[in-house]
C-alpha positions, 0 to 999 in steps of 0.5 A, a space after each residue: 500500500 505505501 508503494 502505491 502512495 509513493 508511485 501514485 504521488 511521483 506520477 502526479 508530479 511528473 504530470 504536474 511538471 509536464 504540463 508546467 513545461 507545455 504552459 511554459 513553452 505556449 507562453 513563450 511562443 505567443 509572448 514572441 520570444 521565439 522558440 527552441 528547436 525542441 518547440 519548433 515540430 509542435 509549433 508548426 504543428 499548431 499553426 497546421 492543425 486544430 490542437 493548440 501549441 500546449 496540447 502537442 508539446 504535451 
């Protein structure tokens, strides 16, 4: 049972953590600060399709 809290609370904060970085990336890009190469696919991504900036890079 206590493996489960452990694992249940590293996966949370592992799916906290992501969409921060997903947030981040989004925000950075329509502040027009440009993108990284890593964030370059999922923009250009967004500009093709129906899925937002935040939703690809996650």
């Amino acid at each position: 049972m206590h493996s489960i809290k452990i694992a249940l609370s590293r996966y949370g904060w592992f799916t906290a953590g992501v969409l921060l970085n997903a947030f981040g990336v989004a925000l950075i890009t329509k502040a027009a600060l440009g993108t990284s190469p890593i964030s370059s696919l999922p923009y250009v991504l967004s500009l093709r399709f129906p899925v937002t900036l935040g939703q690809f890079t996650f």
